[in-house]
N, C-alpha and C positions, 0 to 999 in steps of 0.2 A: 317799198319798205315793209318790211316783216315784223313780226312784234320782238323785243329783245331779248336774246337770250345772255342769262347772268352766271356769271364762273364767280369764284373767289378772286384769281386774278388772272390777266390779259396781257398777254406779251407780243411786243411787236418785235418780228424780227426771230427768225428761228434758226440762226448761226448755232456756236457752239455755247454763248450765255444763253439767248433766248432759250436753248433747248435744256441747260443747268438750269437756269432761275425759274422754269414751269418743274421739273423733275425736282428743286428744292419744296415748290410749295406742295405736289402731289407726297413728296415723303412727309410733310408736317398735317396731311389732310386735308390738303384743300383742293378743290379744284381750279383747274387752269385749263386755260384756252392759247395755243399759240399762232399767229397770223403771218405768212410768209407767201412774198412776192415773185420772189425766185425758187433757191434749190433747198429742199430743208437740208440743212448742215453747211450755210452759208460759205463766205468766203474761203476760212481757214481751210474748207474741205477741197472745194473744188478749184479758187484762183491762189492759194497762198499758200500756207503750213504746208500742205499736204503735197499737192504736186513739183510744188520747188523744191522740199527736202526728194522727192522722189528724181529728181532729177539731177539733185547733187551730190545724191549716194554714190554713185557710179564715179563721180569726178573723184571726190575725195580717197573711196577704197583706192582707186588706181593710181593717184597720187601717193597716197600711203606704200603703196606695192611697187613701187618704182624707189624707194628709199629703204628697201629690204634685202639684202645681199640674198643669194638664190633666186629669189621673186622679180626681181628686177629686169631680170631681159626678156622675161613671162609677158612684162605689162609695160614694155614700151610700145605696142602698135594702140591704135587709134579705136576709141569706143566706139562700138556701135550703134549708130544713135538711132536707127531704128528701132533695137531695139532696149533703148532707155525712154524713147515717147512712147512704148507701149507699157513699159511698166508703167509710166507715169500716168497715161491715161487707166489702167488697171488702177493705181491709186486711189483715181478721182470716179471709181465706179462708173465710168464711159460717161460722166457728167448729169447723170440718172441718181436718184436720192432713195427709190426703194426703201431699202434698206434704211435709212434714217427715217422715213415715216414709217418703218416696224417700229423700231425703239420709240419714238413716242407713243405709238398707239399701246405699246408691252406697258407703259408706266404710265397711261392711262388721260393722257394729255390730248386735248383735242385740236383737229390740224385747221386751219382755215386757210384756204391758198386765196390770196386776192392784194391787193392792196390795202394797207391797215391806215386808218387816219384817228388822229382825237376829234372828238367831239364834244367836248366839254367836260366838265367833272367825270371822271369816272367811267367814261366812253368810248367806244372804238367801232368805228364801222369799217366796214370789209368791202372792198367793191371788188368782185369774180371778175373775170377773164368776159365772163360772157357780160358786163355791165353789170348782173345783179349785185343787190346789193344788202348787207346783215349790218344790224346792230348788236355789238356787245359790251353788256355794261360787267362794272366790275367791284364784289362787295369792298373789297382789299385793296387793289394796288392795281397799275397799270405801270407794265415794263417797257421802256424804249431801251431796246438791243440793236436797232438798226446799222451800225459798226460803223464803217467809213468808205468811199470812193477815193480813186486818185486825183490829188488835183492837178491839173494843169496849169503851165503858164499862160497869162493873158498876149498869144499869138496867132497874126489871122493862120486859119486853115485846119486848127488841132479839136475844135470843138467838135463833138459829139456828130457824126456827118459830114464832117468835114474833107477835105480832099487830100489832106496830108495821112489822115488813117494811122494814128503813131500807136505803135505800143504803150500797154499801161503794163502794170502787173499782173493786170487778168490775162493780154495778150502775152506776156514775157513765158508764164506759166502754162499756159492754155494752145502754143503753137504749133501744129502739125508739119514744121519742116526747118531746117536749120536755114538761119540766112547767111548770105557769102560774108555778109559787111554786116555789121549792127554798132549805132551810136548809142550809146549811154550817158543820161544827161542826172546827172545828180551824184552824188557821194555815201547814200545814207546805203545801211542793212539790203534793201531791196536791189539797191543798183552792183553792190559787189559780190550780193548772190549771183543776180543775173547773169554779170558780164564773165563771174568762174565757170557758172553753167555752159552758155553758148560757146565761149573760147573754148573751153576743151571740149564740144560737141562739134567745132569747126569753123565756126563762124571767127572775122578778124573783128577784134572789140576796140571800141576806141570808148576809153570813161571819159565825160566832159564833167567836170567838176568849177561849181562856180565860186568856193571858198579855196581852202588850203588846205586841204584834207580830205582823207575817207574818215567815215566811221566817227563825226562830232561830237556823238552826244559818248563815246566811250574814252577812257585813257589814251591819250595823242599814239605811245607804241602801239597800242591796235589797230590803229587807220595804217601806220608806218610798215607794219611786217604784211599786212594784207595787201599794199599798193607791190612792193617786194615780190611777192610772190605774183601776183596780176601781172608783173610785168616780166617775168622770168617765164611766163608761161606764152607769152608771146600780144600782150594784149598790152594798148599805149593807157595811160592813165597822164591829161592835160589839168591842170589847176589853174586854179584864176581865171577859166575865161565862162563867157554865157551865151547860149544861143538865145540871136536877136530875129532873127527872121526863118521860116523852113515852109518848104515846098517840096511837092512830087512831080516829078513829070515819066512817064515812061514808068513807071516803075520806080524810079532810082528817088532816094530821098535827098535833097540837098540842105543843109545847115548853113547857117550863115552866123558865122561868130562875133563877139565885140572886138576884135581884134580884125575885124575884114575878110576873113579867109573863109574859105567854104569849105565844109565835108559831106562826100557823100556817101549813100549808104545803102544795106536794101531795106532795111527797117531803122527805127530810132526807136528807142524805149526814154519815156519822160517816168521816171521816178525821185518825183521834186515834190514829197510830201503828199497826205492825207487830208482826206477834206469832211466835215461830218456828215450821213448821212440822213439830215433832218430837217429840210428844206422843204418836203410836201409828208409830213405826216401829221399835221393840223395842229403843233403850237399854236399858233394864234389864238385860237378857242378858249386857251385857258391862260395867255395872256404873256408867254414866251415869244421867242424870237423865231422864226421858220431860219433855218440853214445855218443855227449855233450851237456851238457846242455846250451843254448843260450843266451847270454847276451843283455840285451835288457835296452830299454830308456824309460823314466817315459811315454810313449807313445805305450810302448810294441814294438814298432818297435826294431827289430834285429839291433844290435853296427855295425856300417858301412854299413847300407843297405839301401837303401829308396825306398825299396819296400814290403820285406819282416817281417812278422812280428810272434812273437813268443808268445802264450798267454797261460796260464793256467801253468800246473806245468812242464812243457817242458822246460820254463825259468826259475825255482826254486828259484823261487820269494816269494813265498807260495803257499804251497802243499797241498787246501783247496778245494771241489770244490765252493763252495758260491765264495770264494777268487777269484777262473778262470772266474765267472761267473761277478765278478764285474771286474776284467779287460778285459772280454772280451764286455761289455758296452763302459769303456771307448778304446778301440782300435776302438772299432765299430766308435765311435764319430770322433778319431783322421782318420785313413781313410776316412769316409766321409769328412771331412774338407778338408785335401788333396785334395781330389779328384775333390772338390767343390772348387779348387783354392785358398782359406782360408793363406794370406799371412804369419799368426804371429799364432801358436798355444797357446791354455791355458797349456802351461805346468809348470806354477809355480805350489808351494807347493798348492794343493785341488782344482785344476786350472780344469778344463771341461773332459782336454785331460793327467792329470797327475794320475797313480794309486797310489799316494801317501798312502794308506791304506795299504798298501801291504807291508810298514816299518814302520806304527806311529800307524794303530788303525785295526789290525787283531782278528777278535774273532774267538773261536775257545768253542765246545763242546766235553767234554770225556762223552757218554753216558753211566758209567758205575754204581756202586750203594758204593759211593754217585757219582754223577755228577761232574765231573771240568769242569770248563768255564772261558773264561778268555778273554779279549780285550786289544789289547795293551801289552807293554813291562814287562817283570818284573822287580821285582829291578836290579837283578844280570844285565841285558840288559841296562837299562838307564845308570846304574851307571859306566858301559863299553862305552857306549856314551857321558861319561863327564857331564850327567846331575849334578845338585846338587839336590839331592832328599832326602824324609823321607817315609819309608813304615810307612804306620796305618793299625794296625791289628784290628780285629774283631771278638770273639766268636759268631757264629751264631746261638747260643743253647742257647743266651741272649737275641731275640729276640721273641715276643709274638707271632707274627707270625710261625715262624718255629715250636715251641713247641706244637702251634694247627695243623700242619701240622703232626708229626708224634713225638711218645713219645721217649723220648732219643735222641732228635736230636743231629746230631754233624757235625757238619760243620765250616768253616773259612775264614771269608773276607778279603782282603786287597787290600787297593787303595795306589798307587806309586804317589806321588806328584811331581812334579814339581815345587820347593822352591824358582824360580826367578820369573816364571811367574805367579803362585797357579791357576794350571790345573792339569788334572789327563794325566799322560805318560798311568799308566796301572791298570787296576783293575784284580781281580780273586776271584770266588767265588768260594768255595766246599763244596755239601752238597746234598741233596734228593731236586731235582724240580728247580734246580739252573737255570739250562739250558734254563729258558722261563725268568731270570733275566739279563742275561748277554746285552740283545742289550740294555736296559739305561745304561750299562758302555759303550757299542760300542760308542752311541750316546757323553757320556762325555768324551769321549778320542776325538774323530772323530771332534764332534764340539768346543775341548779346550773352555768349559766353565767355565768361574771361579768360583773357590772355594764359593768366596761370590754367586754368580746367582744361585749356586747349593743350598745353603741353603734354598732358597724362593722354592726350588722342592720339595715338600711335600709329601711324602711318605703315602701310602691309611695304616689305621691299622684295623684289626692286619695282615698285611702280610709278608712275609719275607723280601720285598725289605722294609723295616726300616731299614733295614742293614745298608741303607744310611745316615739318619737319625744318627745311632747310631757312622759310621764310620766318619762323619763331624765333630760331639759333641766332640770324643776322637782326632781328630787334633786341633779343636779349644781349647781344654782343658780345 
């Protein structure tokens, strides 16, 4: 043990919050230290945002290009998937972070590679690759950005070592060769990215889904046009059932369903939720829970702490990175202000130092083919918050624009009103190219514009956002 060195504040975890929330305190003056075990520019960079959108560019342009009269007989043969794993490993900078410790070092942030633990009040020690090991104390604040891992279900063979070796997200995103056969166990964003990815990269998909749905936590139509299109594309999509048992032999994976029947495969990806990653970074010490999720105050600070703070999806607040990235703006704010002796914070509702977004106006993109997107609540969500509300729906295959956008469109708008105040709780689009529509819902949920102010927004024609245009008309009636 070496004697301590002291920053302003200490971030564990150097994803894309840890690397915001050290780059917020260095722009307010302070200094920072950031601590990272893996690749600096964590998951989003190298197992998630990054390489999945890289790999689902290709599906969806050619999707789009096969529903464009002239263009269409262009892009009926089969993608190249060589080389789309090369652009995607291009994406993820050959899984090398260079380049991300320049940017911290440009913005003057210091890296520490090792394992990061608490150590009590205001503490963080480092243990290097090589054993050594530092002490860093912190005058301000100590950041846990550590994000999340996949969880598994509790079945012999899947743990860590195990002889089943299943895909997670890291492996879904990170695999150097298409497999013939790939199961798909879950229903959420990760699983129906995946299974558009592989199926149209070649692989035969089978979604095993153990509810009634894709896409839960969005408007039921969402899960509906995306199972649609999954299955027009040549991929089975099963409901209701759960794998109870899985094994490898040879290669070959086999499933064993609650239903009796067996499928087998050359991979299975398990994408059955997030688990935090806070199980060995020394809670205990200061009197939390090792492997919980942290509860925290519209300020990100940690419930009973004033020092420690918890940002990105450690708090599971939303499990976003954009989302981590915008509380870890405002924690940056709220510790500077601290720091800076700042008697009375903004932490009312949209207040400087409040992540209020994080429960009134979250967007979110499914980059699958069609697209869901969505800002804000859905009905089923307001209408459990005691709103008084009216969903207005929207065929989006009624709009001039989409129709020049690609022939057959089929997609579906709906804005959730708010019937006391006439603002929007929540919108969702679904359809081809939604995804560069969704931030003017962000914007009219975020800035609760009224219904009337929205009218005077004049929508460009012929584009798809008419949508708006057309979904104001059907509430004014």
């Amino acid at each position: 043990m070496t004697e301590a060195i002291t920053y302003d504040v200490v971030v564990i975890g150097a994803g894309p919050v840890g690397e915001n929330v050290a780059d917020r305190a260095r722009a307010a003056g302070l200094s920072a230290a950031i601590v990272e075990s893996e690749l600096v520019g964590g998951e989003c960079s190298y197992w998630a945002c990054m390489p999945s959108k890289a790999l689902l560019r290709p599906v969806i342009a050619r999707a789009d290009a096969r529903k464009v009269p002239g263009l269409r007989q262009a892009a009926q043969g089969p993608l190249d998937a060589a080389a789309v794993l090369a652009h995607r490993d291009d994406y993820t900078s050959h899984w090398k972070d260079d380049g991300q410790v320049g940017w911290l070092e440009g913005v003057g942030v210091d890296l520490y590679r090792g394992h990061g633990r608490i150590a009590g009040t205001r503490k963080v020690t480092v243990t290097g690759q090589d054993g050594t090991e530092r002490t860093l104390e912190a005058r301000h604040a100590v950041a846990v950005c550590t994000g999340t891992r996949a969880a598994l279900p509790d079945l012999p063979g899947l743990a860590d070592g195990g002889p089943v070796k299943p895909w997670t997200s890291r492996e879904a995103t990170s695999a150097d060769h298409v497999p013939g056969r790939l199961l798909v166990v879950g229903g959420g964003v990760v699983a129906v990215e995946m299974a558009t990815a592989w199926q149209a990269l070649g692989s035969a998909v089978t979604v095993l889904v153990r509810g009634g749905g894709l896409l839960p936590r969005m408007e039921p139509f969402a899960g509906e046009l995306v199972r649609e299109a999954l299955t027009e594309a040549g991929a089975q999509v099963r409901d209701g059932v759960s794998v109870t048992a899985v094994r490898r032999e040879n290669g070959t994976v086999t499933a064993t369903l609650d239903t009796g029947e067996t499928l087998d495969a050359d991979e299975i990806l398990f994408a059955t939720g997030r688990a935090p990653r806070t199980d060995d970074i020394g809670l205990e010490t200061v009197g939390l829970e090792p492997g919980s999720w942290l509860p925290v105050d519209e300020s990100l600070r940690v419930q009973g702490s004033t020092w420690l703070y918890a940002v990105g999806d450690a708090n599971h607040r939303a499990l976003l990175t954009h989302q981590g990235k915008y509380q870890a703006r405002i924690a940056g704010a709220a510790i500077a202000a601290r720091a800076q002796g700042v008697p009375l914070l903004e932490t009312d509702r949209w207040g400087a130092h409040a992540a209020t977004a994080d429960h009134a106006a979250v967007p979110q993109v499914v980059f699958t083919d069609p697209e869901a997107a969505s800002a804000g609540l859905t009905l089923a969500e307001a209408e459990a918050a005691g709103h008084r509300v009216r969903a207005v729906d929207y065929d989006l295959s009624g709009v001039a624009g989409a129709g020049l956008y690609a022939d057959g469109y089929r997609g579906k708008a709906r804005m959730v009103v708010d019937l006391d105040r006439e603002v929007l709780l929540g919108v969702t689009f679904v359809g081809p190219g939604v995804g560069e529509l969704i931030h003017s819902a962000t914007m009219a949920v975020a800035g609760e514009i009224p219904i009337d102010r929205l009218w005077h927004a004049v929508p460009a024609y012929p584009t798809i956002s008419e949508v708006w245009l057309r979904l104001l008309e059907t509430y004014r009636g």
